[in-house]
N, C-alpha and C positions, 0 to 999 in steps of 0.2 A: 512526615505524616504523624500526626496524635490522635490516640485512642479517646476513648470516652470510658465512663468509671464502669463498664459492663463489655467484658469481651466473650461471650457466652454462645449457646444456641438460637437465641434469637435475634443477635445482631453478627451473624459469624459471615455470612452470605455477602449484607452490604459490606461488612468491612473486605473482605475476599476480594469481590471488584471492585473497591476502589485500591486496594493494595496490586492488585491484578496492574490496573493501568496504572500506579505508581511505577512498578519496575519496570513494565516496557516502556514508559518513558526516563528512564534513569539507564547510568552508566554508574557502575562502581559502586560504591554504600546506597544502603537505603536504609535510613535510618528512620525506627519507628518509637514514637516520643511515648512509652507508658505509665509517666508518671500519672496521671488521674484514672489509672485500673485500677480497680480496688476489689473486681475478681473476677476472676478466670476459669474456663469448665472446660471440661475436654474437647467440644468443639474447637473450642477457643484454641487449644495447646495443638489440635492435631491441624488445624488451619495455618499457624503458625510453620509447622516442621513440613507442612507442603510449599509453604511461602520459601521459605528455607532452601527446599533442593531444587524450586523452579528458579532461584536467584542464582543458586551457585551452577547449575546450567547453563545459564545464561552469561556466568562469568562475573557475577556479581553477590556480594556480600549483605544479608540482613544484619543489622545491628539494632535489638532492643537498648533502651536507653533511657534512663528515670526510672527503673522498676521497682517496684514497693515492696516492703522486705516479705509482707503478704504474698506477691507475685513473686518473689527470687524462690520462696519456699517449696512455692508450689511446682517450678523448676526442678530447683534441686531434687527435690522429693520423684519427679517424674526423669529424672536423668536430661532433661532437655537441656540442663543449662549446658548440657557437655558437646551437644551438637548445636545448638543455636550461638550467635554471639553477644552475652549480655556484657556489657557495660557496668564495671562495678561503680559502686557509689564513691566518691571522693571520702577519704578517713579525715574526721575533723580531731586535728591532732592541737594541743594546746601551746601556744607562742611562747 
């Protein structure tokens, strides 16, 4: 599943059910693509951490994935990166 560059209160609903019927139709990861978020509002983060315990209920795991150092911060800063699972970025280390 990918985001769009606006995960906020006015798109928190649609994204919800379609994330909604992403996991009941998924077994095991659901991996959500946010590399083109570019910001996030509390809707957004508390939509997320509902996503989060209706997955692991169900015996399945969210995995954010591309997240923009914008959106890691805003994480970090709200403690979510410690209960959700984000996906660090690859370290571009020199050959």
């Amino acid at each position: 599943m990918t985001l769009d560059s606006y995960l906020d209160v006015r798109n928190v609903e649609t994204v919800r059910t379609t994330l909604t019927a992403v996991l009941d139709a998924s077994l095991g990861e659901v991996i959500i693509d946010m590399s083109e978020v570019k910001v996030i509002d509390a809707a957004g983060l508390a939509m997320l951490a509902a996503a989060h315990v209706r997955a692991q209920r169900r015996g399945q795991q969210l995995v954010l994935r591309g997240c923009t150092r914008e959106v890691r911060r805003v994480l970090a800063v709200t403690r979510l990166n410690r209960i959700l699972r984000v996906e660090r970025p690859p370290l571009d280390l020199p050959a």
